[in-house]
VOGU-3710 file (C-alpha; in Angstrom, 3 decimals, decimal comma):
1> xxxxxxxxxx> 146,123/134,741/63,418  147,185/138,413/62,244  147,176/141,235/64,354  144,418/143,403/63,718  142,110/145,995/65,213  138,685/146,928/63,792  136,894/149,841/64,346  132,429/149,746/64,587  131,122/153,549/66,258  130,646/155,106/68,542
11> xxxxxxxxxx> 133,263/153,329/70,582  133,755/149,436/69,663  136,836/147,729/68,879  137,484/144,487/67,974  140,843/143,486/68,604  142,554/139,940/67,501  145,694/139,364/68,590  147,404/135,628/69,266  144,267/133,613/68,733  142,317/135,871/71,350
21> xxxxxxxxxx> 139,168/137,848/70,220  138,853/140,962/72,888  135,894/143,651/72,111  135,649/146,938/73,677  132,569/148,764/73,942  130,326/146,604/71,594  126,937/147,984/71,048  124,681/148,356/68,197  122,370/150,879/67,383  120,917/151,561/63,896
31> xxxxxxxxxx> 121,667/155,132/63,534  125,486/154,531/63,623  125,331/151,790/60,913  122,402/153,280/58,601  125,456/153,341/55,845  126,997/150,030/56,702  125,407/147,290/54,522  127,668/144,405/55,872  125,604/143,960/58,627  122,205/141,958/60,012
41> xxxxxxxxxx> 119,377/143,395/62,088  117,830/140,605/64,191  115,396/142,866/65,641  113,908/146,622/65,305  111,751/148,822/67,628  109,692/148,229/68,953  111,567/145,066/70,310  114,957/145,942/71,775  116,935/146,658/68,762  119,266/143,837/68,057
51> xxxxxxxxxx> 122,053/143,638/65,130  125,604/142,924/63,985  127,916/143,713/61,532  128,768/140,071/60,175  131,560/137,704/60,439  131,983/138,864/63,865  133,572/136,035/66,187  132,728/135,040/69,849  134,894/136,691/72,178  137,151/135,493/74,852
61> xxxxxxxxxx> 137,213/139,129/76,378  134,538/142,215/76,357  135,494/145,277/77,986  133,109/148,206/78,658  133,522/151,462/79,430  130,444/152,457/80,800  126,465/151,974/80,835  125,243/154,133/78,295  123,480/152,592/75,037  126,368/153,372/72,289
71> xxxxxxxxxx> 128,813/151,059/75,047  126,784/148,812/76,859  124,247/146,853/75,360  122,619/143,472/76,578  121,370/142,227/73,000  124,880/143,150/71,347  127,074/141,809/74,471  124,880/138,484/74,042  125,568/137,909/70,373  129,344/138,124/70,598
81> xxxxxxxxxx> 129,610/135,957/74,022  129,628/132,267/74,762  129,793/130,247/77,870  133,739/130,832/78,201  133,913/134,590/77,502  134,917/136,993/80,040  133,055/140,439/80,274  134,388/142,950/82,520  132,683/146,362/83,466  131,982/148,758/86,128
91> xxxxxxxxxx> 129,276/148,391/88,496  126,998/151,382/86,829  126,217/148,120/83,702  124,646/145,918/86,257  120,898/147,005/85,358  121,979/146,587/81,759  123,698/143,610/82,009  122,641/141,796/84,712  125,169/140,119/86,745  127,109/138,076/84,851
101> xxxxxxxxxx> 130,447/139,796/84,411  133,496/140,834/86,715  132,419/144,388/88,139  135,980/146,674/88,352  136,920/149,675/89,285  139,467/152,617/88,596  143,224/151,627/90,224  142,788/148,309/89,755  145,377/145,714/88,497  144,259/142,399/87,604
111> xxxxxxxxxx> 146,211/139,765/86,234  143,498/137,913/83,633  145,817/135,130/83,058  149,599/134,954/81,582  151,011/137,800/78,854  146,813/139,015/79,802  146,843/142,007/82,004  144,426/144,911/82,942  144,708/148,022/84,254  141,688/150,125/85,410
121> xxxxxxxxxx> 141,600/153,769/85,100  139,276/156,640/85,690  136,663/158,201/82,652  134,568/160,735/83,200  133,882/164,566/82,295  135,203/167,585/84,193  134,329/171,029/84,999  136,862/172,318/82,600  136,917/169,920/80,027  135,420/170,546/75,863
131> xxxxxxxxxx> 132,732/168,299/76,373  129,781/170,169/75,924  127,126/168,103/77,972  128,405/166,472/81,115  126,843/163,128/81,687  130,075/161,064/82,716  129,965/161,340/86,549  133,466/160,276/88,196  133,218/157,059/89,483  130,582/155,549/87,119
141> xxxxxxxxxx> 133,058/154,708/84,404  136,057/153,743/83,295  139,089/153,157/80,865  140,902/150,404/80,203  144,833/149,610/79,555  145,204/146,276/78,417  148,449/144,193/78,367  148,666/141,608/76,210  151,401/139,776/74,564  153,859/142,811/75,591
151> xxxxxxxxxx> 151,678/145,443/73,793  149,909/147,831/75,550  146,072/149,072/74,308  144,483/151,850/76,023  140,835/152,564/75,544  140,149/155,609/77,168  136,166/155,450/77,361  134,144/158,997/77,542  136,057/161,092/79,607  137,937/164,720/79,158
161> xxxxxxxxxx> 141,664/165,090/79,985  142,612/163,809/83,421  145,945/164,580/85,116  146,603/161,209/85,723  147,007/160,569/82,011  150,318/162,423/82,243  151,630/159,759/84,085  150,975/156,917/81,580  154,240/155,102/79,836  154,979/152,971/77,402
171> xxxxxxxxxx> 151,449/153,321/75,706  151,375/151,429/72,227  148,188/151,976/70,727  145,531/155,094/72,288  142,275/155,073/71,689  140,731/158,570/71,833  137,252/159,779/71,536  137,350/163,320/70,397  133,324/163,859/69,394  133,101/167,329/71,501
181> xxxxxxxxxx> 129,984/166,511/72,796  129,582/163,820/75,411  133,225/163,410/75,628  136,533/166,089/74,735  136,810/168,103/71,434  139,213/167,835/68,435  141,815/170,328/70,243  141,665/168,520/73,672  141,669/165,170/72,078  145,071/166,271/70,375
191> xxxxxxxxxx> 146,881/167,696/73,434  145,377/164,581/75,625  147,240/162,427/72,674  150,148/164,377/73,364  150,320/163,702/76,867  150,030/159,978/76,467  152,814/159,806/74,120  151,533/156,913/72,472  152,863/154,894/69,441  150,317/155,080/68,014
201> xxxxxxxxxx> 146,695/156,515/68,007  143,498/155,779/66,395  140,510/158,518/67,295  137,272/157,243/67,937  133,689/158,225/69,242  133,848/161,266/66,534  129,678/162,312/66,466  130,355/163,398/63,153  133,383/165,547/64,067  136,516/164,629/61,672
211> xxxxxxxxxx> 138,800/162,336/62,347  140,789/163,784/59,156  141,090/167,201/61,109  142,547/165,297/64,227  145,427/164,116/62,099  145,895/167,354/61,149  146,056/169,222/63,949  148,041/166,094/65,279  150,440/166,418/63,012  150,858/170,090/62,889
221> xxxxxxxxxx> 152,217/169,547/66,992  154,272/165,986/66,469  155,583/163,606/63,470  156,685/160,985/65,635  153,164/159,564/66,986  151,494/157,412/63,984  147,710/158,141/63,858  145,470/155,683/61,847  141,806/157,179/60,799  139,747/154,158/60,951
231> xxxxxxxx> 137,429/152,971/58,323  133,842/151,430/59,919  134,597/147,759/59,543  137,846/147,523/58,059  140,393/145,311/59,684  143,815/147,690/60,633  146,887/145,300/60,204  149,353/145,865/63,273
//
């Protein structure tokens, strides 16, 4: 199997990569996908509203950020699980979910199984920080630096800058929500890029902010960090 990462807003990645299937963030709701037609709707409101893009496989890992609808969603987390797949998420998804999945917190370090690792780290907005409403309380959600096969994926969550960022290394592929709302702005996402040095970066979580301009403004500070602009449902080769 190809390397490959695929993009689905606000914040879900698909990620294949030696056999494995890992998902961050999946979670479907209709406004984000009212342009996608490769997709099926199971169910609409007033029923819980339940859909897919398709040819999505089952995953062997689901990651999530946090507990809000456009992350965490029951009906979506269902449809790409089976019996064997491991879901991992802070404790704030519990009345979402339920309690099947490993609850973690920031500064932890687990060791999923060999070449699989997972780093915790803190998400969440700050007093200073672009984001213009402030619903990500410290504590109540998380990012996630994942390990696998010697390259390193960080998916930040919703969060501003942090300081600790600063202190990341060896970061291969960032991704970095930069919608200025709910999470930082265009400019912050750019200097937070810088500060994580990574390979390379692919924005996310835009809320109709462009991810064009990023690269731009990317680009006007550094050459030497690749940013890809991802395309809703297109497969990025890696």
């Amino acid at each position: 199997m190809a390397t490959d990462i695929t993009w689905f807003p606000n914040s879900w990645i698909r990620l294949r990569i030696n056999k494995r299937i890992v998902y961050f963030d999946p979670a479907y709701l209709r406004t984000y996908f009212s342009k996608y037609s490769d997709k099926t709707e199971f169910s609409k409101w007033p029923d819980p509203i339940d859909g897919l893009p398709n040819g999505l496989e089952k995953a062997d890992f689901i990651f999530i950020t946090h507990h809000h609808k456009d992350h965490c969603k029951k009906e979506t987390t269902n449809r790409l699980a089976n019996q064997s797949t491991r879901i991992f998420a802070p404790k704030s998804c519990l009345k979402e979910l339920g309690s099947k999945f490993t609850i973690i917190e920031p500064k932890q370090e687990i060791e999923i199984e060999h070449n699989i690792k997972l780093s915790i780290v803190h998400a969440y907005n700050t007093e200073h920080g672009t984001s213009t409403r402030k619903q990500h309380k410290k504590g109540q959600g998380v990012g996630f630096i994942l390990t696998i096969d010697g390259l390193k994926f960080y998916h930040l969550g919703d969060t501003d800058f942090l300081t600790e960022m600063e202190s990341l290394e060896d970061i291969d592929i960032a991704f970095v929500p930069m919608g200025g709302k709910f999470t930082m702005n265009i400019n912050e996402a750019v200097e937070t890029t810088l500060s994580i040095n990574p390979k390379t970066v692919i924005p996310i979580h835009n809320l109709g902010q462009d991810f064009k301009q990023f690269e731009e403004r990317l680009r006007a500070k550094t050459q030497k960090i690749k940013c890809i602009i991802p395309i809703i449902g297109k497969a990025i080769k890696i």
